[in-house]
Each structure stands twice: as structure tokens, then as C-alpha cells.
C-alpha angles and dihedrals in degrees: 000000000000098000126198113303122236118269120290086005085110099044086047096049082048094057093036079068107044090046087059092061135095093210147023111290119218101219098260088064098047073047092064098031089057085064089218145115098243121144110254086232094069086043087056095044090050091046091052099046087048085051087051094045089058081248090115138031114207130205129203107258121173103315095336145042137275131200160197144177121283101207134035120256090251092045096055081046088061103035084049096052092040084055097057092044082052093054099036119112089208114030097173083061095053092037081048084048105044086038087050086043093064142101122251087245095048084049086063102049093044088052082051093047096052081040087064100034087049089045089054112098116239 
């Protein structure tokens, strides 16, 4: 028995899908990609709710839509943690969290990162 997934697991395995193609997917094919056993019709209503929320972009195909994400994976990451930081009453507290939160390694790479950005002229 499969049971209810938890909330936004089925909009990101929707845009999982349609990051890993090439081209726009008409809802049948997310359908199929999705390797489930989900109704169209809940493919189509989570298509169509990502298209409101700004997630997805649709073109018109045959007698329907296709689509496809608007933003990277990487992209929606950052516009999601900017966001938060945006919303936050203490910033200092969530940038102290997520920092806290992190690998060594990914400790590293985000001390390289400000090392660039702080190298770059003005």
C-alpha cells in the first residue's frame, strides 16, 4: 500500500522530471516518467498548480499543453534560501543554522565561493 505522500514530494518528483528532459512533456509523459501509477488527472492538477505558482511554463501541443521548469534545480535552491533569509526576523540566526548545518566539505567550497566573490572588483 503505497499511502499519501508527504506534502510538495509529488511537485518535486514532477520537476525532477521535467529538469531531466531535453524538451517540454505533455502530462501523460511526466505520467509515465514518474513510473507510477498515478491518475492523469492528478499529473495534470499538479502541472497546472506548478504553472500558477510561476514552478512550470506550458506551451500550447495538439489540443493540450506541454511543459517544462522554469528555473534549474540549482536556481529554484537559491530563490528558495534567499526567500527564507528574506523572511527571517534574525538572519544572522538562519545564515548561523544552515552554515552550522553543513559538511566539512561543503564548508570548503562555500569559504571558496565568498573568497571569489570577495576577490571580484566592485
Amino acid at each position: 500500500m503505497g499511502g499519501r505522500r508527504p506534502d510538495g514530494a509529488l511537485e518535486a518528483d514532477v520537476l525532477a522530471v521535467l529538469w531531466k528532459s531535453d524538451k517540454a512533456l505533455m502530462p501523460g509523459e511526466v505520467n509515465a516518467l514518474l513510473g507510477d501509477t498515478l491518475a492523469y488527472t492528478t499529473v495534470m492538477t499538479v502541472l497546472t498548480r506548478m504553472w500558477k505558482k510561476g514552478l512550470a511554463k506550458r506551451e500550447p501541443q495538439g489540443r493540450g499543453f506541454a511543459y517544462r521548469a522554469v528555473l534549474s534545480e540549482s536556481e529554484l535552491a537559491t530563490q528558495r534560501m534567499t526567500d527564507t533569509l528574506k523572511a527571517a526576523g534574525n538572519r544572522s540566526s538562519v545564515l548561523a543554522g544552515f552554515v552550522g548545518s553543513l559538511s566539512a566539505r561543503d564548508v570548503r567550497r562555500l569559504r571558496r565561493l565568498l573568497g571569489e566573490l570577495e576577490d571580484k572588483p566592485s
